[in-house]
DSSP file (Angstrom, degrees, kcal/mol; ACC not computed):
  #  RESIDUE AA STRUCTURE BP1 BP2  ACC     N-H-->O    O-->H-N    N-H-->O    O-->H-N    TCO  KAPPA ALPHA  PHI   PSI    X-CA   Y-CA   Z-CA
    1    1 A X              0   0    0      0, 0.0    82,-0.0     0, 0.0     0, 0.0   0.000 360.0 360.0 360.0 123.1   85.3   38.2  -12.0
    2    2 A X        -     0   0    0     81,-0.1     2,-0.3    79,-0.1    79,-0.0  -0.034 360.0-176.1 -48.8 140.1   83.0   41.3  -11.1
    3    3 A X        -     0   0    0      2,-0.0    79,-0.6     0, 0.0     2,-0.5  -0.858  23.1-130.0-163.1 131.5   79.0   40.1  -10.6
    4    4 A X  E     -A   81   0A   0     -2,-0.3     2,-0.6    77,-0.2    77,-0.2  -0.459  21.6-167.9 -86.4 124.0   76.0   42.0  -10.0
    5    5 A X  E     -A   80   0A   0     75,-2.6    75,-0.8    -2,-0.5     2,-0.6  -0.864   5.9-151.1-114.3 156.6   74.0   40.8   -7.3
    6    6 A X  E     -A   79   0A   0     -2,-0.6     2,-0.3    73,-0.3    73,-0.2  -0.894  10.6-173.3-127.7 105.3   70.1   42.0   -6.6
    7    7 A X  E     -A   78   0A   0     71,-1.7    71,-5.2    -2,-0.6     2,-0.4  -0.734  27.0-107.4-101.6 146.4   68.1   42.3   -3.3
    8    8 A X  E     -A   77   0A   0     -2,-0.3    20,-1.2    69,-0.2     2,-0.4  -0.726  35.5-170.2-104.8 153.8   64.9   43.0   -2.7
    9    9 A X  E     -AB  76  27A   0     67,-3.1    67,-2.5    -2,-0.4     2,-0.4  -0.829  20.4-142.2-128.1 142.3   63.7   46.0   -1.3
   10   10 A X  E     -AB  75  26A   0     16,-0.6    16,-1.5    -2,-0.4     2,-0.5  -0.815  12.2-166.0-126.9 137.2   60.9   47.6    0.0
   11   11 A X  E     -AB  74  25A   0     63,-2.6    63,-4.0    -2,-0.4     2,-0.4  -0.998   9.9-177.9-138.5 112.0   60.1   51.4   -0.6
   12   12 A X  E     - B   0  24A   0     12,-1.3    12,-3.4    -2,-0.5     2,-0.6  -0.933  19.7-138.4-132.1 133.0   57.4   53.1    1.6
   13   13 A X  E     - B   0  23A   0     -2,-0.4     2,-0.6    10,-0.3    10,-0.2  -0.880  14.9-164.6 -90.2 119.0   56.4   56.4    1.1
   14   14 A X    >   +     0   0    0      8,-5.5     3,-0.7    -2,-0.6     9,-0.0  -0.822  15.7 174.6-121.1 101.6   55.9   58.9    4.2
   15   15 A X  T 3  S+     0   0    0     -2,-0.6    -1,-0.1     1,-0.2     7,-0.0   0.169  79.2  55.3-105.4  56.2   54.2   61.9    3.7
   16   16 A X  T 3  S+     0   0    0      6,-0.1     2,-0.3     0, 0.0    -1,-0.2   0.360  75.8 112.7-132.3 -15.9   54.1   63.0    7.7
   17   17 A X    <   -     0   0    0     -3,-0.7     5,-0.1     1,-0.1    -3,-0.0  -0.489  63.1-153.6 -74.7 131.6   57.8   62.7    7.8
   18   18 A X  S    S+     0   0    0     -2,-0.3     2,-0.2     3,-0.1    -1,-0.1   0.522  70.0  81.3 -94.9   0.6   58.9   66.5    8.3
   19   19 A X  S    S-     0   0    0      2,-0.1     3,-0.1     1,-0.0    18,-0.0  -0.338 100.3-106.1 -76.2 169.0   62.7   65.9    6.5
   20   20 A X  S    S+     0   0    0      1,-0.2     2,-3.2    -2,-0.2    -3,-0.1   0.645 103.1  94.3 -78.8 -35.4   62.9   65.9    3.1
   21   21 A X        +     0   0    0      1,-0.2    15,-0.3    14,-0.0    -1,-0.2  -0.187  31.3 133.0 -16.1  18.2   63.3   62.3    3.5
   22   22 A X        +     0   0    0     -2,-3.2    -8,-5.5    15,-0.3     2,-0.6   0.306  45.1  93.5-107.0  36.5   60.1   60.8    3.2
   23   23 A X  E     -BC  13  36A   0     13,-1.8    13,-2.2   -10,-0.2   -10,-0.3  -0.946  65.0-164.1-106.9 102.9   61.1   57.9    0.8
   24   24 A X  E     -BC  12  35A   0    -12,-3.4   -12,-1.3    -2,-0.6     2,-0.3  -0.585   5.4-161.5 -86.2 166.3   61.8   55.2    3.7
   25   25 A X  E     -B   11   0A   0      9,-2.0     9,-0.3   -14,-0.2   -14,-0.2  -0.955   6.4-166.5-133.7 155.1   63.8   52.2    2.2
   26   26 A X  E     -B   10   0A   0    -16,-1.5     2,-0.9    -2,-0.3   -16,-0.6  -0.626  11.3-162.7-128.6  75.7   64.2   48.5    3.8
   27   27 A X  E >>> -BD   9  32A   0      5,-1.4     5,-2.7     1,-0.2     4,-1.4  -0.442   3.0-169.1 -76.1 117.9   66.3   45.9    3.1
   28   28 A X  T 345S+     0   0    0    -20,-1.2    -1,-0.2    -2,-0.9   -19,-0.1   0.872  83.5  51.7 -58.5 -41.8   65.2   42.5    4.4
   29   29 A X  T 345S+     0   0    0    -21,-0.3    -1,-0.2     1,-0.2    31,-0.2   0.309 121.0  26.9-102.0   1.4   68.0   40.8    3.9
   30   30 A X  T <45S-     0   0    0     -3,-0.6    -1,-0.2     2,-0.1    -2,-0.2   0.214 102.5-128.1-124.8 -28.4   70.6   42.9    5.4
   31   31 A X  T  <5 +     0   0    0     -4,-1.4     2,-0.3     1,-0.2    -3,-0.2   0.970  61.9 137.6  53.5  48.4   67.8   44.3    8.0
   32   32 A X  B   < -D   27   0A   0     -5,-2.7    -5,-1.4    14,-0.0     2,-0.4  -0.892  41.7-150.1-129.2 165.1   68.7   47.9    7.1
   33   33 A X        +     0   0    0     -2,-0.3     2,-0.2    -7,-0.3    -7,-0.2  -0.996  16.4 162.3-139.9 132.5   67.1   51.2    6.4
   34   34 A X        -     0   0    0     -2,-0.4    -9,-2.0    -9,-0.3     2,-0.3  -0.580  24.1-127.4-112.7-171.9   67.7   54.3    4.4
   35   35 A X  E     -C   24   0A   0    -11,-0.2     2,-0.3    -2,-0.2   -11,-0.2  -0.944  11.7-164.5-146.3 161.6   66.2   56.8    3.3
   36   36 A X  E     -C   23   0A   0    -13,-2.2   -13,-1.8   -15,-0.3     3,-0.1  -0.924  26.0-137.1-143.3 168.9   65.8   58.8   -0.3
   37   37 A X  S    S+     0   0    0     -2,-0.3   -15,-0.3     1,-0.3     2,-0.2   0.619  95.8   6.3-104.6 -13.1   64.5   62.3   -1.1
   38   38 A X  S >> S-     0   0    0      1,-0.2     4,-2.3   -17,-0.1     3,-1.2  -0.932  89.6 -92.2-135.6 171.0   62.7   60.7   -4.0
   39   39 A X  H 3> S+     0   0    0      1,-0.2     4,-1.5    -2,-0.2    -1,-0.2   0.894 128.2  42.5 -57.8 -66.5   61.9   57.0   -5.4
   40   40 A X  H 3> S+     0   0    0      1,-0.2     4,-1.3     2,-0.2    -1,-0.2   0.590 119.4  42.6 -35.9 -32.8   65.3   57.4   -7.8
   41   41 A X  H X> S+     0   0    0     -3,-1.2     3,-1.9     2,-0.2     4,-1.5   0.984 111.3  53.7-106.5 -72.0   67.3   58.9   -5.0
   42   42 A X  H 3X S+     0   0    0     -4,-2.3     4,-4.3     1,-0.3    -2,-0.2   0.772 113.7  46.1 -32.6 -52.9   65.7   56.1   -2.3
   43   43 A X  H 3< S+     0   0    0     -4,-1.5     4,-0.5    -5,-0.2    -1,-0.3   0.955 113.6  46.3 -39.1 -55.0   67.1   53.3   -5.1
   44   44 A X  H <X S+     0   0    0     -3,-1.9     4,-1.4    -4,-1.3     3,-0.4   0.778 119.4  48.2 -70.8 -13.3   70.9   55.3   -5.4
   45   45 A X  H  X S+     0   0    0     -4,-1.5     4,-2.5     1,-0.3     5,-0.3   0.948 112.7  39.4 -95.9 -40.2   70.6   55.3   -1.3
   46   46 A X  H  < S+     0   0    0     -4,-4.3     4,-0.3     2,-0.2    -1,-0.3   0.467 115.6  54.1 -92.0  22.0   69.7   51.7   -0.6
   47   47 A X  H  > S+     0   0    0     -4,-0.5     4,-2.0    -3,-0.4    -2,-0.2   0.744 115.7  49.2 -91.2 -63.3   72.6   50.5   -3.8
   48   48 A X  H  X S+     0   0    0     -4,-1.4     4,-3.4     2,-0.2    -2,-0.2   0.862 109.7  43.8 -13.0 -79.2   74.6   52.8   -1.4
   49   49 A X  H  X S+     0   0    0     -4,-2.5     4,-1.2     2,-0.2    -1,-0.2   0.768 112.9  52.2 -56.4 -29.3   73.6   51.0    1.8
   50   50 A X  H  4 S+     0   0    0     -4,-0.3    -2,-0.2    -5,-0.3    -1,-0.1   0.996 114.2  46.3 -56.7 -70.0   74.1   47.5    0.1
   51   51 A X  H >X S+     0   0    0     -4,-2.0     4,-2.9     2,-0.2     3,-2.4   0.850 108.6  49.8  -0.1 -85.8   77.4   48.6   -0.8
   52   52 A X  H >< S+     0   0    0     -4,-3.4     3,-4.0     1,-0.3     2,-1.9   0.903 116.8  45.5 -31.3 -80.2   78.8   50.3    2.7
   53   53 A X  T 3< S+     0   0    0     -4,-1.2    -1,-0.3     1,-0.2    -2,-0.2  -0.148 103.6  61.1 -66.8  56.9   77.7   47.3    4.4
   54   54 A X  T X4 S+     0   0    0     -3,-2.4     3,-1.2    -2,-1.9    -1,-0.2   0.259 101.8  69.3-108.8 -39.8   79.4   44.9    1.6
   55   55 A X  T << S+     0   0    0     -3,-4.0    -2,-0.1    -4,-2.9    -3,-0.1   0.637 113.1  13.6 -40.6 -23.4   82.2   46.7    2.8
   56   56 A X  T 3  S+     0   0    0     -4,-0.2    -1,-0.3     1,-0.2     2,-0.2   0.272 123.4  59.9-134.8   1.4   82.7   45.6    5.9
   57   57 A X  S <  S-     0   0    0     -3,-1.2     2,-0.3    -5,-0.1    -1,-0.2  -0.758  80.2-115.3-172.1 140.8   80.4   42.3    5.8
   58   58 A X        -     0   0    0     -2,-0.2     2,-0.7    -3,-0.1    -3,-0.1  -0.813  51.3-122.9-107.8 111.0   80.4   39.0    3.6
   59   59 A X        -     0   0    0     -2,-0.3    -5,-0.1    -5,-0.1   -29,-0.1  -0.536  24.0-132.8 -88.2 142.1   76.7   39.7    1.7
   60   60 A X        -     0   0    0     -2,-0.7     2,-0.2   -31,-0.2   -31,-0.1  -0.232  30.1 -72.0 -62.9 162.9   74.2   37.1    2.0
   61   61 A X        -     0   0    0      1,-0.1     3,-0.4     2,-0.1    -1,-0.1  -0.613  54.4-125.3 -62.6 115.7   71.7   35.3   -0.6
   62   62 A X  S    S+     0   0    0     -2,-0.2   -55,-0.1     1,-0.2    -1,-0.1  -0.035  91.0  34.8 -48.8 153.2   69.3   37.7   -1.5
   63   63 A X  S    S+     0   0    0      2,-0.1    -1,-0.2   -55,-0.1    -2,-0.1   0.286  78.4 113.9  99.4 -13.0   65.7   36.6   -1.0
   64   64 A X        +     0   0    0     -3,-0.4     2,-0.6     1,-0.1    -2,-0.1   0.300  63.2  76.0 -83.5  16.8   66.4   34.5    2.2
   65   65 A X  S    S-     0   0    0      2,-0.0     2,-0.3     0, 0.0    -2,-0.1  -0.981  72.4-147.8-160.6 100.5   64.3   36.9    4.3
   66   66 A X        +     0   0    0     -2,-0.6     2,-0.2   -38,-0.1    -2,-0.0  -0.695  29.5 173.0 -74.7 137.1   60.5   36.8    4.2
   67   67 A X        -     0   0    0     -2,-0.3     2,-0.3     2,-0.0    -2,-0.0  -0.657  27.6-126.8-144.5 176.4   59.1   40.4    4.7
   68   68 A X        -     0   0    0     -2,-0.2     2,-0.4     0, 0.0   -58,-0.0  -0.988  24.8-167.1-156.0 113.5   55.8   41.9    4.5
   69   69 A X        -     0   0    0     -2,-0.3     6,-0.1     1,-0.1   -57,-0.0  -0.838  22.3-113.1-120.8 135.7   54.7   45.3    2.3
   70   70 A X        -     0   0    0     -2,-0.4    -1,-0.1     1,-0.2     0, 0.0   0.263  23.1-126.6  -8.0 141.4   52.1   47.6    2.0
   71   71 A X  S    S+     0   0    0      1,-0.0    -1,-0.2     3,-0.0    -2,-0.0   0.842 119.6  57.1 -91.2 -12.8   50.3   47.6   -0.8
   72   72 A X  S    S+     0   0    0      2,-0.1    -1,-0.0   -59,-0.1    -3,-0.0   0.750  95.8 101.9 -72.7 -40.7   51.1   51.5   -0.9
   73   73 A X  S    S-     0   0    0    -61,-0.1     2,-0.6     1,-0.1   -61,-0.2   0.193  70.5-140.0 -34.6 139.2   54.9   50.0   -0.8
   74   74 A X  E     -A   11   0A   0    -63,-4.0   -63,-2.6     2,-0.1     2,-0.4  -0.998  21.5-162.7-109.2 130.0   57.2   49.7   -4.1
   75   75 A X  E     +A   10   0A   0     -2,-0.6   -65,-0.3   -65,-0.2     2,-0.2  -0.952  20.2 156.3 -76.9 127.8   59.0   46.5   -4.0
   76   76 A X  E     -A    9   0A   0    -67,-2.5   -67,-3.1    -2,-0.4     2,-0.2  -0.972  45.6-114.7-160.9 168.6   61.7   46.2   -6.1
   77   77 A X  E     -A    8   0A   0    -69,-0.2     2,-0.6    -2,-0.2   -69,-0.2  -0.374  32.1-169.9 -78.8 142.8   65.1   44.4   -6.8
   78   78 A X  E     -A    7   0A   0    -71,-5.2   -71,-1.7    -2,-0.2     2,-0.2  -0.936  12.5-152.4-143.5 142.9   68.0   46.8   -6.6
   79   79 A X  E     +A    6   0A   0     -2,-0.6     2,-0.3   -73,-0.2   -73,-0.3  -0.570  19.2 162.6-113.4 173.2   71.4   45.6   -7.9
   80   80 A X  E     -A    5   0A   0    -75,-0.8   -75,-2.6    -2,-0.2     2,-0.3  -0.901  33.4-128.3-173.6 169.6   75.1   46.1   -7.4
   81   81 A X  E  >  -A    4   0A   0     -2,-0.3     4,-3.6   -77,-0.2     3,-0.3  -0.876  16.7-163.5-155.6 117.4   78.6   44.8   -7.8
   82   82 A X  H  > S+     0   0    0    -79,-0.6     4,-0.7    -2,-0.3     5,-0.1   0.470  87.6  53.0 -94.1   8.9   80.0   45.0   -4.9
   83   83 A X  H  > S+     0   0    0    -80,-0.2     4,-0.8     2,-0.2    -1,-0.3   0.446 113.6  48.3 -95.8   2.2   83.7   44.7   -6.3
   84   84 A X  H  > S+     0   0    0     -3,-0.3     4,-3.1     2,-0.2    -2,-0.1   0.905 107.4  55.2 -59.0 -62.4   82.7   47.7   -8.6
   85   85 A X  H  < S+     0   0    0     -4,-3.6    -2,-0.2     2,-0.2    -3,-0.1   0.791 113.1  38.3 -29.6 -57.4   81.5   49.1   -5.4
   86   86 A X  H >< S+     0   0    0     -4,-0.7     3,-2.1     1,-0.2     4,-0.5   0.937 117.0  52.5 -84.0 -50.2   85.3   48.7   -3.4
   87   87 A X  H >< S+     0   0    0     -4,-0.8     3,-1.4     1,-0.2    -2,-0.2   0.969 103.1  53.7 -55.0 -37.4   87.3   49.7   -6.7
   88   88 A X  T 3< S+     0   0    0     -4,-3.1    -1,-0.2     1,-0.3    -2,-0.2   0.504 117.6  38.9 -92.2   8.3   85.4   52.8   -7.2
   89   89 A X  T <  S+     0   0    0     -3,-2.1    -1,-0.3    -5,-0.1    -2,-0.2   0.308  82.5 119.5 -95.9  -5.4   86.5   53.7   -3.2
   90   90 A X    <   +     0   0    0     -3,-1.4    -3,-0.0    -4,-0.5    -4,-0.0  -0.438  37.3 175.6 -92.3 130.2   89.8   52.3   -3.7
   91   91 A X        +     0   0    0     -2,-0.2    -1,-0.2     2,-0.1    -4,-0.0   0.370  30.1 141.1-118.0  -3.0   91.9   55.6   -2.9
   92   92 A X        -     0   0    0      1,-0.1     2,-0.2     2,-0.0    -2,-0.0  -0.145  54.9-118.3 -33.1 131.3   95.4   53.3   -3.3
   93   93 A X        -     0   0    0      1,-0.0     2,-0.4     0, 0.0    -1,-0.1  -0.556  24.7-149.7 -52.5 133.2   98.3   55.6   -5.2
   94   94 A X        -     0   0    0     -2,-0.2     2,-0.1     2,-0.0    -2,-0.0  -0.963  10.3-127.3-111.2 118.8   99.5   54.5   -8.4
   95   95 A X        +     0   0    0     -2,-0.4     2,-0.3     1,-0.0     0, 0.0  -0.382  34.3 170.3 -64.7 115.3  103.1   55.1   -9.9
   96   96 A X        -     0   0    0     -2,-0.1     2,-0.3     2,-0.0    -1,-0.0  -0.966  24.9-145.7-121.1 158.1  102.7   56.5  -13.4
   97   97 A X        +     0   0    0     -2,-0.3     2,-0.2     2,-0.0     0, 0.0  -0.862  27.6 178.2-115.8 152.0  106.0   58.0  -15.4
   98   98 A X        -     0   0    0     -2,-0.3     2,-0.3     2,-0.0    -2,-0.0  -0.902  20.6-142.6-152.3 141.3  105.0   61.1  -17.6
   99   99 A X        +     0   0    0     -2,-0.2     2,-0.2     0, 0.0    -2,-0.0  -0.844  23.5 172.9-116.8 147.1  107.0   63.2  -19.6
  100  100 A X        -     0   0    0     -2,-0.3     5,-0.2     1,-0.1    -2,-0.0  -0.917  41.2 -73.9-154.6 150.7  106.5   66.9  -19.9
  101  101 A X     >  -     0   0    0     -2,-0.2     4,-1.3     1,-0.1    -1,-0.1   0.314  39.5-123.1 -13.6 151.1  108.2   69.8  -21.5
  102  102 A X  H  > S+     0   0    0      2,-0.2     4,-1.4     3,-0.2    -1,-0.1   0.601 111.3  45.3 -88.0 -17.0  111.5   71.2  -19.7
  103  103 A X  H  > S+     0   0    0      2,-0.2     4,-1.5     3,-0.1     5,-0.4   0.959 108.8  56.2 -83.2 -59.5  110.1   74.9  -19.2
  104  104 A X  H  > S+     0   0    0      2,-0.2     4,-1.8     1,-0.2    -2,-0.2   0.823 112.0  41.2 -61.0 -38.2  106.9   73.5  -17.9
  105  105 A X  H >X S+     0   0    0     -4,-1.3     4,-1.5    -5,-0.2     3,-1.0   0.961 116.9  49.8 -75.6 -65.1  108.9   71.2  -14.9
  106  106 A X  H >X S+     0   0    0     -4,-1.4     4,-2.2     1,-0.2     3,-0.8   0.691 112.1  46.6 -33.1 -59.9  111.1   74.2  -14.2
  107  107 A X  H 3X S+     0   0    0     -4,-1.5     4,-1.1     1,-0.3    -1,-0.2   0.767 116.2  45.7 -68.6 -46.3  107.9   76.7  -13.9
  108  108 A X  H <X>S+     0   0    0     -4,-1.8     5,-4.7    -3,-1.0     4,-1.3   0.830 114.9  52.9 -95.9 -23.8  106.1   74.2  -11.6
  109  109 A X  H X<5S+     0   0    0     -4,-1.5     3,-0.6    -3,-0.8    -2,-0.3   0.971 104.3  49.5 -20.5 -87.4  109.3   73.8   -9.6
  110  110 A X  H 3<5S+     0   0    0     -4,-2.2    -2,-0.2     1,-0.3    -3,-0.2   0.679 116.9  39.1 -49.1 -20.1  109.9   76.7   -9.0
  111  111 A X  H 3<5S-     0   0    0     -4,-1.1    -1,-0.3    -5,-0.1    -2,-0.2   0.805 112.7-111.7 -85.6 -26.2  106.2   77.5   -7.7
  112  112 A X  T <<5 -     0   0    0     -4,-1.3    -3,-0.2    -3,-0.6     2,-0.1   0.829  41.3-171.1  47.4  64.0  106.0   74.2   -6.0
  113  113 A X      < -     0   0    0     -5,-4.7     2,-0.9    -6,-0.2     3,-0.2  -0.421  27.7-132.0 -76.4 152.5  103.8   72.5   -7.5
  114  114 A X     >  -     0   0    0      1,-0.2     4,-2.6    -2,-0.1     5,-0.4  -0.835  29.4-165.2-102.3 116.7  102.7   69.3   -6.2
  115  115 A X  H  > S+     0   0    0     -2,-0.9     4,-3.0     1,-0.3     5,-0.4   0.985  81.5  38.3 -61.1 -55.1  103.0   67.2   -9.5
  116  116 A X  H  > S+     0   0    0      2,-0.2     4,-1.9     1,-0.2    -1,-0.3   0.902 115.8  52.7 -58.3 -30.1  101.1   64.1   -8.8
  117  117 A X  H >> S+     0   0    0      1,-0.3     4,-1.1     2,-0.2     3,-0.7   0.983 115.1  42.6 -80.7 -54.4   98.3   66.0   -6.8
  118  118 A X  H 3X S+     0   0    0     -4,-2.6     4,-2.0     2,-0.2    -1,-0.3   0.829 111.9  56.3 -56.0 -34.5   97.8   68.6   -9.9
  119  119 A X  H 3X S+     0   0    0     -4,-3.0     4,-2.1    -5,-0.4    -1,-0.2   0.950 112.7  43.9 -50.2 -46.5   98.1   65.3  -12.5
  120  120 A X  H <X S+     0   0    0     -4,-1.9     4,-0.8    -3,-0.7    -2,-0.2   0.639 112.2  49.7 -97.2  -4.9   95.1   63.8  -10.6
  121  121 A X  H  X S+     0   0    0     -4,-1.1     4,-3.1    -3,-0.2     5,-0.2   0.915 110.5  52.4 -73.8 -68.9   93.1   67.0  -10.3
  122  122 A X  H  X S+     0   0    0     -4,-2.0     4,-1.0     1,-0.2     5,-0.2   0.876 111.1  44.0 -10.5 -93.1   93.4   67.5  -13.9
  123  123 A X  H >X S+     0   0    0     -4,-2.1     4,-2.2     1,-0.3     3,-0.6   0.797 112.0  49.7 -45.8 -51.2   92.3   64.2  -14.8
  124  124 A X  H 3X>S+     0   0    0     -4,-0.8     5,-1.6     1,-0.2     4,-1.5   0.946 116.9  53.4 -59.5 -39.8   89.1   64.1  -12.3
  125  125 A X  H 3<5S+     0   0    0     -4,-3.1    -2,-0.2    -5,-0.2    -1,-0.2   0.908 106.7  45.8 -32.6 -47.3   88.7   67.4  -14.0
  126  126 A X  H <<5S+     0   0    0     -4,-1.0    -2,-0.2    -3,-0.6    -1,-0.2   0.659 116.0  44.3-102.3 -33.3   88.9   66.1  -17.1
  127  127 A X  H  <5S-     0   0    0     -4,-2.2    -1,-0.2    -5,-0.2    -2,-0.2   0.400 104.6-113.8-118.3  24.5   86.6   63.4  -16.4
  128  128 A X  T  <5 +     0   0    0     -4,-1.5     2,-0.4     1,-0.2    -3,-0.2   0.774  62.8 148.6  69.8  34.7   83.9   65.0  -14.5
  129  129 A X      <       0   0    0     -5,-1.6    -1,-0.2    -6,-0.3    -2,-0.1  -0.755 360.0 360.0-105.1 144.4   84.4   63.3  -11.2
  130  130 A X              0   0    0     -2,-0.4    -1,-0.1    -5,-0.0    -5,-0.0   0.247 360.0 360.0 -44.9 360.0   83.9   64.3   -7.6
């Protein structure tokens, strides 16, 4: 079963940093830093960093990590599911049977088309993915 888990996070604004960058992000509980190009972006970057390192790392219980902010600082929870997270990298191949017209397999034969690669182009097409 899939579950969303929420760290907090600490959001500092730099406006001397000379990158575009100047939303620093902190997670206490991981003891990592990103960065965002705005506060929305900083959130999608440290959901991101939570993420990577889920990848590769068992995460801990948020909250176990006393920190210290700014008062200029956003704090905030930022959440995840980190089995969302790994399906929605999972690049595994999948067998599907498909029928199509007999002209249409000759014609893509004969060019040498690569069926599955064009199936899955389509479809990312088709559902507005990267």
């Amino acid at each position: 079963m899939s579950h969303s888990i929420a760290f907090p996070t600490v959001i500092s604004f730099d406006d001397q940093e000379k990158s575009d960058y100047k939303y620093l992000v902190y997670i206490p509980d991981l003891d990592g830093y990103t960065q965002g190009v705005s506060l929305a972006d900083a959130i999608v970057m440290a959901r991101d960093y939570i993420g990577t390192f889920s990848l590769d790392h068992a995460l801990p219980e948020p909250g176990q990590i006393s920190f210290k902010a700014e008062a200029s600082d956003v704090v905030t929870l930022v959440d995840i599911d980190p089995d969302s997270y790994k399906r929605a990298l999972d690049k595994t191949p999948v067998k599907k049977t498909l029928s199509i017209p007999s002209y249409i397999n000759e014609a893509a034969i004969n060019e040498g088309i690569n069926f599955s690669q064009t199936l899955a182009d389509a479809i990312r097409d088709k559902l507005y993915l990267a």
